[in-house]
C-alpha positions in Angstrom: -63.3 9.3 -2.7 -59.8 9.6 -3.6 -57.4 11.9 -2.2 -57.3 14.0 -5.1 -60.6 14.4 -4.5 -61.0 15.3 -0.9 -58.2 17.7 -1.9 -60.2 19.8 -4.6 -63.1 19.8 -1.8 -61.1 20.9 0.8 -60.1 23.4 -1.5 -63.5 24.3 -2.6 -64.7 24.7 0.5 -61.9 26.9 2.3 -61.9 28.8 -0.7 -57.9 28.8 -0.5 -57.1 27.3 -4.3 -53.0 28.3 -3.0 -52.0 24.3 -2.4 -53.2 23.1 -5.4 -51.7 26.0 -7.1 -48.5 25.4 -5.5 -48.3 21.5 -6.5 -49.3 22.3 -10.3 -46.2 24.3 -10.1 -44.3 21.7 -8.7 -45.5 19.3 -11.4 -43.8 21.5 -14.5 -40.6 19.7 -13.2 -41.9 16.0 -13.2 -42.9 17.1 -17.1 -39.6 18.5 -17.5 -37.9 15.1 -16.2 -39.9 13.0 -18.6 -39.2 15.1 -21.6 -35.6 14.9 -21.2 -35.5 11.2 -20.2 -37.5 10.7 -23.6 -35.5 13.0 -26.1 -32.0 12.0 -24.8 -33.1 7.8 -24.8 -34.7 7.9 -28.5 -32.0 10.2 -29.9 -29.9 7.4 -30.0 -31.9 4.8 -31.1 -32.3 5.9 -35.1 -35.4 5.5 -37.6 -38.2 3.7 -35.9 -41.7 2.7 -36.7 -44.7 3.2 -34.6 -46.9 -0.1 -34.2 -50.4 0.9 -32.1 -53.3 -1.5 -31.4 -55.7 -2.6 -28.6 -53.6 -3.9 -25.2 -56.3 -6.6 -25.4 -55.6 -8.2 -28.3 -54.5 -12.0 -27.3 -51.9 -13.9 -28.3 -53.7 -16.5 -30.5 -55.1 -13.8 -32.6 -55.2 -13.4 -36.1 -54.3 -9.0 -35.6 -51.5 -10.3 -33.0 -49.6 -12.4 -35.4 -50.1 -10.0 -38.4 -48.2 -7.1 -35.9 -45.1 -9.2 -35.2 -44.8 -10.0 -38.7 -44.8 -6.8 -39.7 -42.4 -6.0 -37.2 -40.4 -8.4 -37.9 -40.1 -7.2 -41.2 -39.8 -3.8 -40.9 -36.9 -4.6 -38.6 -35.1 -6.7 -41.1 -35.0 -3.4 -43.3 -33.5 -1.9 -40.7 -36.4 -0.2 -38.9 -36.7 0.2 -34.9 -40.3 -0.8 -33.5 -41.8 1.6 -31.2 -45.1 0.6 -29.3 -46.5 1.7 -26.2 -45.0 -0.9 -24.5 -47.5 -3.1 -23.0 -49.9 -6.0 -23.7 -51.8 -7.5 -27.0 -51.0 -5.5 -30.1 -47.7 -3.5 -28.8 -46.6 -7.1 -27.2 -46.6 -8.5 -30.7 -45.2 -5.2 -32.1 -41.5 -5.7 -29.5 -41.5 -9.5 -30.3 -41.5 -9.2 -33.6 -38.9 -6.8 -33.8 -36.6 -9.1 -31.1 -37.1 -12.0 -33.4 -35.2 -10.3 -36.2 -32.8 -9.1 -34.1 -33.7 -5.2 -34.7 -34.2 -2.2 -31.9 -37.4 -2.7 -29.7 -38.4 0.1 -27.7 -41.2 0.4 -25.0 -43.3 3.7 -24.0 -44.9 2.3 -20.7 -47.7 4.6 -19.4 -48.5 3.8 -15.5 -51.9 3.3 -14.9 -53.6 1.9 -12.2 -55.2 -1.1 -13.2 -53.4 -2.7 -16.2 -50.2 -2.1 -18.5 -47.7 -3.9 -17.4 -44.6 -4.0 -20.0 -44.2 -7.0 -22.2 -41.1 -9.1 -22.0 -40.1 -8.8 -25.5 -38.7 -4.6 -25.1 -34.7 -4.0 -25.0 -34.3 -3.2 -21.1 -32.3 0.1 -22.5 -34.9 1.2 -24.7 -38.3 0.8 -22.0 -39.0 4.4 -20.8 -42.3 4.7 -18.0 -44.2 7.9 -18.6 -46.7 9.1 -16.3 -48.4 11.5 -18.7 -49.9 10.6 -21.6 -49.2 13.9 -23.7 -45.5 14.0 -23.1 -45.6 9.9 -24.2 -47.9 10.3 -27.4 -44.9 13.0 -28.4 -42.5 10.5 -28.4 -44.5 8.4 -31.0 -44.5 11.4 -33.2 -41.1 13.0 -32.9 -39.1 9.7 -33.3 -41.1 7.5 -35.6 -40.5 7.5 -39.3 -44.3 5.8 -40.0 -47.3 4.8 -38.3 -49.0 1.1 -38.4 -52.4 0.9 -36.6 -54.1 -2.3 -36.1 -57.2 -2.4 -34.7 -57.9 -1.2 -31.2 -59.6 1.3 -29.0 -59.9 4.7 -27.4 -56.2 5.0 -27.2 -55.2 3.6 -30.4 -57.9 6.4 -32.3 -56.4 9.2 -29.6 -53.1 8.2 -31.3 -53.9 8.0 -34.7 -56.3 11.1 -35.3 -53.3 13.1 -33.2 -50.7 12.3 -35.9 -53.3 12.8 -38.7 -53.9 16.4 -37.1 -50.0 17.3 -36.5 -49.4 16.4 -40.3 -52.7 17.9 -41.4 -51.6 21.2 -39.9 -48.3 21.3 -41.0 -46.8 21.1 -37.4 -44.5 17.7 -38.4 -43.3 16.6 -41.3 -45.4 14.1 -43.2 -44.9 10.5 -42.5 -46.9 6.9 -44.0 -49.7 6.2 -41.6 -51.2 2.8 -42.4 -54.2 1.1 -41.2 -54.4 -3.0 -41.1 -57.5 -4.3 -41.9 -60.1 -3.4 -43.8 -62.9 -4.9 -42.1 -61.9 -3.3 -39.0 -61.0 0.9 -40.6 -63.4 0.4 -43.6 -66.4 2.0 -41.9 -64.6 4.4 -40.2 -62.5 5.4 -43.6 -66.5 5.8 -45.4 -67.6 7.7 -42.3 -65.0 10.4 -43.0 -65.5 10.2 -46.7 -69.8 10.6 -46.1 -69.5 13.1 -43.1 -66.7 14.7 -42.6 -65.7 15.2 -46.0 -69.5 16.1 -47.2 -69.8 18.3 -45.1 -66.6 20.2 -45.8 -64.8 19.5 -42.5 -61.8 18.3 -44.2 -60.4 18.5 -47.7 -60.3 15.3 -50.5 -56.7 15.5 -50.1 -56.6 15.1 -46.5 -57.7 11.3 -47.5 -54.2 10.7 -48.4 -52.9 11.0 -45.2 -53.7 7.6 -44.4 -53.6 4.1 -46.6 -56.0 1.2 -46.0 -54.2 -2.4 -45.9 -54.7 -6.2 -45.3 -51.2 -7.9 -45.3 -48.1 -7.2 -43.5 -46.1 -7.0 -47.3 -48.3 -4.7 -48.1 -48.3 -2.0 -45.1 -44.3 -2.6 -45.0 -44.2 -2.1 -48.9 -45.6 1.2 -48.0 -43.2 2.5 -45.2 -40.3 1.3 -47.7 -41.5 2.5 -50.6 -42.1 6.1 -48.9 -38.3 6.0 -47.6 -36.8 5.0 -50.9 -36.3 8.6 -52.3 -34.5 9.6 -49.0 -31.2 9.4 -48.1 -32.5 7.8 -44.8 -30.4 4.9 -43.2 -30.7 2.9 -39.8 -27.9 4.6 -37.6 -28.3 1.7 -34.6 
């Protein structure tokens, strides 16, 4: 039993909920800290891109190499590379973007078994998070685009949120690309026969995200969306 735990049954037991009330307080101000550490860090930093995938992918794999070269690209049109900070996909993401000399920024989450940051993230631009809703903000708020290769849990957590925020009308619309069609194909027909059959979500909500093979092709898309706007890499 962890501490935690023993905690809530001590609590449970006594009746007296006042402790635990007491140290939720407390932890607003923890929230607070990483909030502020976040906003003042990737204010600075300028138009970034948002690379997600599985922290398992290994190096010698095919998903790996296609995220550092489109990295690498985006960063040569003057793009920043955010990813989670860690292992597999988001590894390949930061060396990609150090190869071509461009901004490579880190969101560590602690956890307790794994993520460890990668090697490849500039040490001014790594920020550690212990919550996972202040750190999925920072994805959101300071990227200019989305590119999700294939992963897990988190990675869908990830993309479904931004989906939902853009969806809703709560941030402004950004290009949200998925890399490889084996991989998002069933998923994409699930939503077209479930979802979208059974009026859960409208056609046009398909839009919001764009099915892709090659790294040209899912870069093609984040600079093709950007070429109407006065936007420019302020590094």
């Amino acid at each position: 039993m962890t501490e935690n735990e023993k905690r809530i049954e001590q609590a449970l037991t006594s009746k007296d909920w006042s402790e635990i009330k007491i140290k939720d307080s407390w932890q607003i101000f923890k929230i607070m800290a990483e909030f502020v550490e976040g906003f003042e860090t990737l204010a600075r930093i300028g138009p970034c891109v948002s690379i997600f995938g599985s922290a398992r992918t290994p190096d010698d794999n095919a998903s790996y190499k296609l995220a550092e070269d489109i990295a690498y690209k985006l960063a040569l049109h003057g793009f920043g590379i955010i990813t989670g900070g860690g292992p597999g996909i988001m590894e390949a993401g930061n060396k990609g973007a150090r190869l071509a000399n461009g901004k490579s920024v880190g969101l560590n989450i602690e956890l307790p078994f794994e993520q460890q940051s990668n090697p490849y993230i500039d040490m001014d631009k790594l920020i550690n998070f212990d919550y996972f809703f202040v750190r999925k903000l920072m994805f959101t708020k300071y990227a200019q685009g989305y590119v999700v290769l294939p992963g897990g849990f988190g990675t869908m957590d990830e993309l479904f949120e931004a989906m939902t925020l853009i969806q809703t009308g709560k941030i402004a619309r950004f290009p949200i690309v998925l890399v490889d069609k084996t991989y998002w194909g069933g998923l994409i027909d699930w939503i077209k026969a479930s979802m979208l059959n059974a009026k859960n979500i409208n056609e046009p909500d398909l839009d919001l995200i764009q099915l892709v093979d090659t790294a040209d092709e899912a870069v093609a898309i984040i600079t093709s969306f950007y070429s109407k706007y006065s936007i420019k890499p302020n590094f």
